[in-house]
C-alpha positions as CSV (number, residue, x, y, z in Angstrom):
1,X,0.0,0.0,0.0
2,X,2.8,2.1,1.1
3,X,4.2,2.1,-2.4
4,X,1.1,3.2,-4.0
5,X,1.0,5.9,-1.9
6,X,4.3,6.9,-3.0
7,X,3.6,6.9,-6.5
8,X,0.4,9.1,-5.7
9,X,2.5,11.6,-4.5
10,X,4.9,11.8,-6.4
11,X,2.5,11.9,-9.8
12,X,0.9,14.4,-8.2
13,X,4.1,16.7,-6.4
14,X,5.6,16.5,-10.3
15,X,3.3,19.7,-10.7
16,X,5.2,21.8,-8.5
17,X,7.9,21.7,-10.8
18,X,6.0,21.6,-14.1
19,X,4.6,25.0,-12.6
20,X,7.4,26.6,-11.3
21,X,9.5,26.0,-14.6
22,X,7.0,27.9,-16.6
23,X,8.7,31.6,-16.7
24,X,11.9,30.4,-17.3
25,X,11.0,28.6,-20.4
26,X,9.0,31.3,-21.4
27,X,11.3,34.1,-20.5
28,X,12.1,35.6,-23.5
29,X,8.6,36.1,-25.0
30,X,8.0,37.9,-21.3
31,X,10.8,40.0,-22.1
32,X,9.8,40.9,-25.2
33,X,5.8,41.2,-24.5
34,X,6.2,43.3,-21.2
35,X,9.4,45.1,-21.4
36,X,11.2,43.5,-19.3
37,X,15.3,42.5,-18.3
38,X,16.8,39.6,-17.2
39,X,16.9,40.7,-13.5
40,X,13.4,40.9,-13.8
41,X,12.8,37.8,-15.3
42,X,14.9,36.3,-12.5
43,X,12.9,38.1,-10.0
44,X,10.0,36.3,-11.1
45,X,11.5,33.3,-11.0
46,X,12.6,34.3,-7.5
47,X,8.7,35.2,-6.3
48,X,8.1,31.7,-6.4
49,X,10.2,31.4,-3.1
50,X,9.0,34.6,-1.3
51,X,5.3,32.9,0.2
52,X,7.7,30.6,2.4
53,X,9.6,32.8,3.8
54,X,6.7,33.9,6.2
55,X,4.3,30.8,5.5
56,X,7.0,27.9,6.5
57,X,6.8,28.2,10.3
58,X,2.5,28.9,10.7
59,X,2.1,25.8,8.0
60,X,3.6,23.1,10.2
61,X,1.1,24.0,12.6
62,X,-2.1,24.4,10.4
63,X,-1.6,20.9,10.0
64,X,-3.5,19.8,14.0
65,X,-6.3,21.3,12.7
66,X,-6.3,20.6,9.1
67,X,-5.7,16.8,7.4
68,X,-2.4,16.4,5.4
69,X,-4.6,15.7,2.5
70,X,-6.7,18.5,2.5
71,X,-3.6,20.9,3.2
72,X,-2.2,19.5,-0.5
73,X,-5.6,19.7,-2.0
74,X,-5.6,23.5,-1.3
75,X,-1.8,23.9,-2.2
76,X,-2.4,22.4,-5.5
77,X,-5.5,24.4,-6.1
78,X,-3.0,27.4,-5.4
79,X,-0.7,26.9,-7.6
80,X,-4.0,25.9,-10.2
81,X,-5.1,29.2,-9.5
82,X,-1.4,30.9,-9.7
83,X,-0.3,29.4,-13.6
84,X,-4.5,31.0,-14.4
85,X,-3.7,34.4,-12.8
86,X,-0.5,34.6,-14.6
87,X,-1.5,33.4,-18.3
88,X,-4.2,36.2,-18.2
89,X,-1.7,38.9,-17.3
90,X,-2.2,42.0,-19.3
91,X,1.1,44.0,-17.1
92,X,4.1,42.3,-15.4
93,X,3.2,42.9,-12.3
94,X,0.2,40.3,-12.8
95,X,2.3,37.9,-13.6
96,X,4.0,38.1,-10.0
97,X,0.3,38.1,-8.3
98,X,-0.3,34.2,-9.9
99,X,3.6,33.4,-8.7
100,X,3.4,34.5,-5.0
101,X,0.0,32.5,-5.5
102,X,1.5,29.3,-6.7
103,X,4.6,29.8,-4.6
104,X,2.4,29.9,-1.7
105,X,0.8,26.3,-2.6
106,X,4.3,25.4,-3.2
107,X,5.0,26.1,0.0
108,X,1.8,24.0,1.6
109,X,2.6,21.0,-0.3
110,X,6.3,20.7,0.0
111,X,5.7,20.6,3.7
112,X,2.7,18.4,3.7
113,X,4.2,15.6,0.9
114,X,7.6,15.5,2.6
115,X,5.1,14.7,5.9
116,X,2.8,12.0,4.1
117,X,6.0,9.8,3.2
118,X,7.5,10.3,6.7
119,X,4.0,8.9,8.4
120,X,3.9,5.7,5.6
121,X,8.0,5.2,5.7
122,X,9.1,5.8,9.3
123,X,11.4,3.0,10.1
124,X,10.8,1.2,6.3
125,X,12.9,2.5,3.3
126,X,12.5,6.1,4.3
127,X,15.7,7.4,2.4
128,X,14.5,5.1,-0.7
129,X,11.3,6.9,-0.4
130,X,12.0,10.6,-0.2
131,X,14.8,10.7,-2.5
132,X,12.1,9.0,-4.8
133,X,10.0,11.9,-3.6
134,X,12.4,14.5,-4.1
135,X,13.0,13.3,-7.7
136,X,9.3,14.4,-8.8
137,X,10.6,18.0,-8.7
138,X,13.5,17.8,-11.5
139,X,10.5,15.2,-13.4
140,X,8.4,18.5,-13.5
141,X,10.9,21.0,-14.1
142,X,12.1,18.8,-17.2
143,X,8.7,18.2,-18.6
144,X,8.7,22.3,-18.6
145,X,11.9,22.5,-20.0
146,X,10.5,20.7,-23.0
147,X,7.1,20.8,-23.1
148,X,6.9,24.9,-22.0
149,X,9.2,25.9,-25.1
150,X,7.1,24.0,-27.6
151,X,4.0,25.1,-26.2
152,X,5.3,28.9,-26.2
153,X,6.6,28.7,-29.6
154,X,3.4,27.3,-31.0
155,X,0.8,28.6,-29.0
156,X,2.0,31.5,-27.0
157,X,3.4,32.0,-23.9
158,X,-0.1,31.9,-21.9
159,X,-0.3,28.3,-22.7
160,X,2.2,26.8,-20.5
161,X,1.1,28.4,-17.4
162,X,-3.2,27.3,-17.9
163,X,-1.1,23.7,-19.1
164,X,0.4,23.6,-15.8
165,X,-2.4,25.1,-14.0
166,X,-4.7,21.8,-15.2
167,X,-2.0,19.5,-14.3
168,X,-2.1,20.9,-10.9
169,X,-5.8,20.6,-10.5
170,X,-5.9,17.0,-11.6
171,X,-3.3,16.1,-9.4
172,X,-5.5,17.6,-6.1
173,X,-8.2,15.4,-7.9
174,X,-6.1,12.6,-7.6
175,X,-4.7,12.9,-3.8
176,X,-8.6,13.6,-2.6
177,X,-9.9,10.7,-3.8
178,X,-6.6,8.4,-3.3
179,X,-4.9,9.3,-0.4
180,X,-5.1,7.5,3.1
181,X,-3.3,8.3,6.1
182,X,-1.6,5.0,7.5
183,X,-3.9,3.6,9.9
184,X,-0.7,3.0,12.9
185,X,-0.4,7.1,12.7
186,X,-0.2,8.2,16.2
187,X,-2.2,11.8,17.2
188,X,-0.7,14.7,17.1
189,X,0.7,16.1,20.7
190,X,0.7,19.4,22.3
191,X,3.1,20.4,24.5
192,X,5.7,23.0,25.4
193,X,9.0,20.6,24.2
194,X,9.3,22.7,20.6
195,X,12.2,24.9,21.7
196,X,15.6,23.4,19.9
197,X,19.0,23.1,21.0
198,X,21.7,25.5,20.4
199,X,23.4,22.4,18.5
200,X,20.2,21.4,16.6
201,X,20.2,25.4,15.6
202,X,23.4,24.6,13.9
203,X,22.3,21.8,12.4
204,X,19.4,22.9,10.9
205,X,21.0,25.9,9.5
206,X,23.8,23.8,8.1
207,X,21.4,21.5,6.2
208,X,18.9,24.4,5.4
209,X,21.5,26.2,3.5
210,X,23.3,23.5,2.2
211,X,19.8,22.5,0.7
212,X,19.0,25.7,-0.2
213,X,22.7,26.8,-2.2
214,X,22.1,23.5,-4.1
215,X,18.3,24.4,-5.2
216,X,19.6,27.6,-5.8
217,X,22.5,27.1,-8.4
218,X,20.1,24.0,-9.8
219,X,17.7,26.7,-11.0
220,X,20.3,29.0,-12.0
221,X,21.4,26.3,-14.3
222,X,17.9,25.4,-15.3
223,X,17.2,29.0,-16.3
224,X,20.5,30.0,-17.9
225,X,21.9,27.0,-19.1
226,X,19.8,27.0,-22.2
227,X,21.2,30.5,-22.8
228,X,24.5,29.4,-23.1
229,X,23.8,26.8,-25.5
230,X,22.4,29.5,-27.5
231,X,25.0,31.5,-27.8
232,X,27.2,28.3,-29.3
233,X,24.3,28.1,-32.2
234,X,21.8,25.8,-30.6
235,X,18.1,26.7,-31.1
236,X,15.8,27.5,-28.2
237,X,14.1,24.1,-28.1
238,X,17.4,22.2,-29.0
239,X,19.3,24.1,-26.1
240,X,16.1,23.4,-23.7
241,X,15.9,19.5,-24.4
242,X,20.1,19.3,-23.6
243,X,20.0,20.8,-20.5
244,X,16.5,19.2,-19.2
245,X,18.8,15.6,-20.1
246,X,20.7,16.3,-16.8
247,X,17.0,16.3,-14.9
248,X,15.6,13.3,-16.1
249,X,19.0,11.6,-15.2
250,X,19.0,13.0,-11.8
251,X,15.7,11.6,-11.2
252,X,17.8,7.7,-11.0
253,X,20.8,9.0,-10.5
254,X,18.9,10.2,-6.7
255,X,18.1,7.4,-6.0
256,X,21.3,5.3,-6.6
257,X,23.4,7.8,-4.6
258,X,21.1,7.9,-1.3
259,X,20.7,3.8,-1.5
260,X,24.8,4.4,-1.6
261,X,25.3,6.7,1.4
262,X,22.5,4.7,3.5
263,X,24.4,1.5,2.9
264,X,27.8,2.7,3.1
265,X,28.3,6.2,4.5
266,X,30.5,8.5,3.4
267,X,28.1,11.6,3.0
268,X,30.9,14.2,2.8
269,X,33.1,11.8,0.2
270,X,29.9,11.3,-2.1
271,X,29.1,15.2,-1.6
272,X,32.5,16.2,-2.3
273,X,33.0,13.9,-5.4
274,X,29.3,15.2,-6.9
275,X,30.1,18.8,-6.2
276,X,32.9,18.8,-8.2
277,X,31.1,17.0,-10.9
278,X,28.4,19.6,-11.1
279,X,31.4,21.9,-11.2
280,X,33.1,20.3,-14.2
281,X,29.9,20.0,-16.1
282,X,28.7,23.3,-15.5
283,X,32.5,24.2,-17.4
284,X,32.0,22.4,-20.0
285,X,28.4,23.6,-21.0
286,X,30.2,26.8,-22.7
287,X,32.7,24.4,-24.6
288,X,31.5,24.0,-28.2
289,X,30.2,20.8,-28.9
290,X,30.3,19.2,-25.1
291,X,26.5,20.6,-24.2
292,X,25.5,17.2,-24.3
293,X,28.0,15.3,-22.6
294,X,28.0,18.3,-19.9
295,X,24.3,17.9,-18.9
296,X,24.6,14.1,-19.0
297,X,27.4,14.3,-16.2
298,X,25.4,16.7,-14.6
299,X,22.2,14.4,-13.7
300,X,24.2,11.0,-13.4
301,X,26.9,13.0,-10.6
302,X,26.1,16.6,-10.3
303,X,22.7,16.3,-9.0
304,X,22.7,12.9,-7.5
305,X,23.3,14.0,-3.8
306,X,19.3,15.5,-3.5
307,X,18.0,13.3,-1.7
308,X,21.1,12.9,0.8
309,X,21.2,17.0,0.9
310,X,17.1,16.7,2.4
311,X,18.1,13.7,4.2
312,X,20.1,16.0,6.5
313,X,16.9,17.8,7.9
314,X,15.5,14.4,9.5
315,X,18.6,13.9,11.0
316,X,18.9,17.4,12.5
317,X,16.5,17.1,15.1
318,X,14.7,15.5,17.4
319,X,11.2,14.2,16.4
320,X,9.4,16.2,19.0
321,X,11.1,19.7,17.5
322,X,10.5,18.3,14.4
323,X,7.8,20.8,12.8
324,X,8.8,24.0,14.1
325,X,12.3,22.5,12.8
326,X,11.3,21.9,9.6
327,X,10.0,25.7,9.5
328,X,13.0,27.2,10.2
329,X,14.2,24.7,7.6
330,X,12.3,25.7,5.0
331,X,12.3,30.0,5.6
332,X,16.1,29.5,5.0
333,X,16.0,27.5,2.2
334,X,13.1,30.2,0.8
335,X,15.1,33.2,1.7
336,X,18.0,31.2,-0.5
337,X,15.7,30.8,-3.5
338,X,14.2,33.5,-3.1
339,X,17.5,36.1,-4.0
340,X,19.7,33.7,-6.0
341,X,17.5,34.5,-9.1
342,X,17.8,37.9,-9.3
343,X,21.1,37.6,-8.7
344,X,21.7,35.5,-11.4
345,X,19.6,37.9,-13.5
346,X,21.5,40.8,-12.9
347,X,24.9,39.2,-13.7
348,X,23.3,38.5,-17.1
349,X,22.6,42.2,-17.6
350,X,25.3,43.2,-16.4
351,X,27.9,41.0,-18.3
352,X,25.8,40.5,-21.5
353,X,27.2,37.0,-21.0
354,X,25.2,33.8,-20.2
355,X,28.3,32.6,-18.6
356,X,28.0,35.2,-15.4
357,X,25.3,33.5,-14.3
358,X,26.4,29.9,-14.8
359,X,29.4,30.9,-12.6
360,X,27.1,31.6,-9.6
361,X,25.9,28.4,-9.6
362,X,29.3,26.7,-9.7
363,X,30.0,29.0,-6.5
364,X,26.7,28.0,-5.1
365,X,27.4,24.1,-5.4
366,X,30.9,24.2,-4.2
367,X,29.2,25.8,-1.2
368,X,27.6,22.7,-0.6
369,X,30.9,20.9,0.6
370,X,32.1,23.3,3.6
371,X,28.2,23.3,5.1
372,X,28.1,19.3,5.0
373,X,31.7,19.3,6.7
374,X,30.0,21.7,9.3
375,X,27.1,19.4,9.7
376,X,29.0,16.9,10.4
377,X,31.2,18.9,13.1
378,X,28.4,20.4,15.1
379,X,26.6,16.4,14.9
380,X,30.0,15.6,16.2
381,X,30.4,17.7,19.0
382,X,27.3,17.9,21.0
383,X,27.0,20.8,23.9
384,X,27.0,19.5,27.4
385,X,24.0,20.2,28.4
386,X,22.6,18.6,25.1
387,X,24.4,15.2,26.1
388,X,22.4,15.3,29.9
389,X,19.4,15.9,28.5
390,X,19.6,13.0,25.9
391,X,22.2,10.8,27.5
């Protein structure tokens, strides 16, 4: 039943990233409809992010007085009702209105998904089962990369967003008429234990931002890869199916690589070895020729670590600090995502040069090696009065 479940869920959390991955496919017929730059583009992008940032922390507790599955109902209507708002835009700034929409059902169902294969997998396969989880995100994103650019180019760029917006809506179809809570799911507890540790503060910060500089420079790539493969000659759709190769790898490639740390350990080694290949690949996108063979090495090593980056929020915490945890968690990772596009934008207008922002994300995943190294340091060295209270 349990693995039923999980395909449920992770049919149905592919729409997040079949939504999100609509204005960067689409970017250039925004730019040229509403006037607008790159930094702008990337601040759309961006707006995605912003809902978290103050919606993280209150949603982990909406969730003792509403079901998980009525929580991701409403998230996927949001971001329904987001890709609608956005395809009728008439001005830019309508545009933003459907994204803080969607990011905000985003927000509701990240939480609430990553939650439903906790309660079916504690103690069974759970690292199997959220990297498989985790994987529906680059599944969506390269459906977008793909299907977005053809739908733009032949329809207009309204289409991808009301696309994306029925996907959505048949998805919260599909988990209100499928889903089931496990039936062993203890109730939910009040109580005042939900202050954390001055260690678990580290921790969670580590792995937040370790999760969130590898998202980040992810996207970055995502929405400024194709850009540099059309500056080498490569048409848009051409340059969008190369670089969306490296997320449909990545979606096996996860899984492989947390099946490897769970068995054998090693996070740092693995992380360290995969950063450097998202590093190397990221290099050779701009090499005549090697787009390919660059967004092949980037799913099967690059991007392989996901699910071992997320696993390092379950293991930051105690279970009964768990959901205020898992806010904090999440407002850093948003606050991340949230000002990397931009960012990246900016560097495009600023350098003229698709490379600029490519470089940010190989800064951005070589970041993801010191903040492991200091997870592993403050797991390593608990504070006193931590080790009384748990010892």
């Amino acid at each position: 039943m349990r693995w039923r479940i999980l395909a449920l869920l992770f049919l149905a959390r592919i729409g997040l990233g079949f939504q999100f991955q609509t204005v960067a496919s689409v970017g250039d017929d925004l730019v040229v409809a509403f006037g607008l730059d790159y930094a702008g583009i990337g601040f759309l992008i961006g707006l995605f992010m912003a809902p978290g940032l103050f919606l993280a922390i209150p949603a982990g507790y909406w969730g003792r007085y509403v079901s998980d599955r009525i929580m991701v109902v409403i998230g996927l209507g949001a971001l329904a009702l987001g890709g609608a708002v956005s395809s009728l835009a008439t001005e830019s700034w309508a545009i933003g209105l459907g994204r803080i929409f969607a990011g905000a059902g985003f927000l509701f169902t990240t939480l609430y998904f990553t939650k439903m294969v906790a309660d079916w997998f504690e103690g069974r396969e759970i690292a199997t089962a959220m990297s498989i989880l985790v994987m529906s995100w680059p599944f969506g994103i390269a459906m977008g990369q793909v299907g977005h650019a053809w739908l733009a180019q032949a329809y207009g760029w309204q289409v991808p967003f009301q696309v994306a917006s029925v996907y959505c809506l048949l998805a919260a179809l599909g988990v209100f008429m499928y889903y089931r809570s496990p039936h062993d799911l203890p109730p939910v507890k009040g109580g005042s234990g939900t202050v954390l540790t001055g260690q678990e503060w580290r921790l969670v910060l580590c792995a937040a931002a370790a999760w969130g500089v590898f998202n980040a420079a992810y996207v970055t790539y995502l929405s400024f890869g194709p850009k540099v493969l059309e500056d080498l000659g490569q048409s848009a759709i051409a340059a969008a199916s190369i670089v969306s190769i490296g997320s449909w790898l990545m979606i096996l490639s996860g899984a492989a690589c947390g099946q490897v740390v769970d068995r054998f350990g090693g996070r740092n080694v693995v992380l360290t070895i995969c950063m450097a290949g998202a590093v190397v690949s990221l290099m050779l996108l701009g090499v005549q020729g090697a787009g390919l063979g660059a967004s092949v090495m980037f799913g099967l090593i690059g991007m392989a670590p996901a699910g071992v980056i997320m696993a390092m929020a379950g293991q930051a915490m105690r279970p009964q600090v768990r959901a205020f945890g898992m806010g904090i968690f999440f407002t850093v990772y948003y606050a991340i995502m949230l000002v990397t596009p931009p960012a990246a934008g900016a560097i495009l207008d600023a350098t003229g040069n698709a490379q600029g922002p490519i470089a940010l994300a190989m800064v951005l995943f070589a970041a993801v090696v010191p903040l492991g190294l200091a997870f592993q340091y403050f797991r390593s060295t608990p504070l006193a009065g931590v080790e009384r209270k748990v010892g």
